[in-house]
C-alpha positions as CSV (number, residue, x, y, z in Angstrom):
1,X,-18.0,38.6,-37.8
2,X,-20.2,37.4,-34.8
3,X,-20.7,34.5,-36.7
4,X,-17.4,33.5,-37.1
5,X,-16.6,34.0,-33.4
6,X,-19.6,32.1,-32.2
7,X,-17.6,29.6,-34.5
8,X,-14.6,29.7,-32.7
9,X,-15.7,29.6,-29.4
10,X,-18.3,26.7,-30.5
11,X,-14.8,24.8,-31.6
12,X,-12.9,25.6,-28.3
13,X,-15.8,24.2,-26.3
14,X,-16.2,21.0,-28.7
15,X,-12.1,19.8,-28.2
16,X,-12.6,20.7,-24.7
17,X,-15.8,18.1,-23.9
18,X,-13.4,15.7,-26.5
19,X,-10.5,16.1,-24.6
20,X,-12.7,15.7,-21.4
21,X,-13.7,12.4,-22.7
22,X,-10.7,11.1,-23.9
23,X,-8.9,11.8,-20.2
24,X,-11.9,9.9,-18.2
25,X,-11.4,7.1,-21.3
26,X,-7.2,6.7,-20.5
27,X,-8.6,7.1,-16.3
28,X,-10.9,3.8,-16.9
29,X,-8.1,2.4,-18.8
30,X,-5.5,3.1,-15.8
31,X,-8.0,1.6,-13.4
32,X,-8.9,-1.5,-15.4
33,X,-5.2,-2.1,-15.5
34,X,-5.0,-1.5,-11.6
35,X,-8.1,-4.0,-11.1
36,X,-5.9,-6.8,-13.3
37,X,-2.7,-6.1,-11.2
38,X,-4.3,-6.2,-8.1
39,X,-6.2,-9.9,-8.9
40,X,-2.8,-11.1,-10.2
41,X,-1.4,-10.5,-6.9
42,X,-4.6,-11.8,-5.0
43,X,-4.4,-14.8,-6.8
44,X,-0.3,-15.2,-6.2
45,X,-1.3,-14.9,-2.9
46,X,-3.9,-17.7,-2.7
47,X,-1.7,-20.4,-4.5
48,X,1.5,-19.5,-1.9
49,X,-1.2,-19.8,1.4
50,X,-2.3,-22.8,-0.7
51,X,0.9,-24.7,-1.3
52,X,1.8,-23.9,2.6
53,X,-0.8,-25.2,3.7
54,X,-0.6,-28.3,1.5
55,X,3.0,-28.7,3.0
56,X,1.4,-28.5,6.0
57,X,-0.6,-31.2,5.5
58,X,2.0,-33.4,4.3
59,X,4.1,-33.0,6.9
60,X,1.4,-34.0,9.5
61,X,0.9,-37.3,7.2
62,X,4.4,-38.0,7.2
63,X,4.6,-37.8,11.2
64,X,1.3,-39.8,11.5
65,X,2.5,-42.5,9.3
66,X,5.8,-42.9,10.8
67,X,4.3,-43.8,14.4
C-alpha cells in the first residue's frame, strides 16, 4: 500500500515539473514572438525616418538646382 502511494504522489510531482516546463517553454515562445514584433516595428520605423529624410534631401536639391 505505501508503495503504491509513494507511486502516486511520485506521478503528481512528475506532471507537475512537466507541466512546469512546458508553461516556461509556451513563455519563451510568447516572448520570442514579442522580440520579432517589436524589430518589425523598429525596422518600419527606420525605412519611414529614412524615406523622410531622403525627401528631405531631394527637396533641398531641387531648390539648389533651381537658383
Amino acid at each position: 500500500m505505501k508503495k503504491i502511494l509513494k507511486l502516486v504522489t511520485y506521478l503528481i510531482v512528475l506532471r507537475f515539473v512537466i507541466s512546469l516546463f512546458n508553461e516556461n517553454t509556451s513563455i519563451k515562445d510568447q516572448i520570442d514572438k514579442l522580440k520579432e514584433e517589436i524589430t518589425n516595428l523598429e525596422i518600419n520605423d527606420l525605412d519611414k525616418k529614412i524615406k523622410d529624410f531622403q525627401n528631405k534631401i531631394d527637396g533641398f536639391k531641387d531648390k539648389n538646382q533651381e537658383s
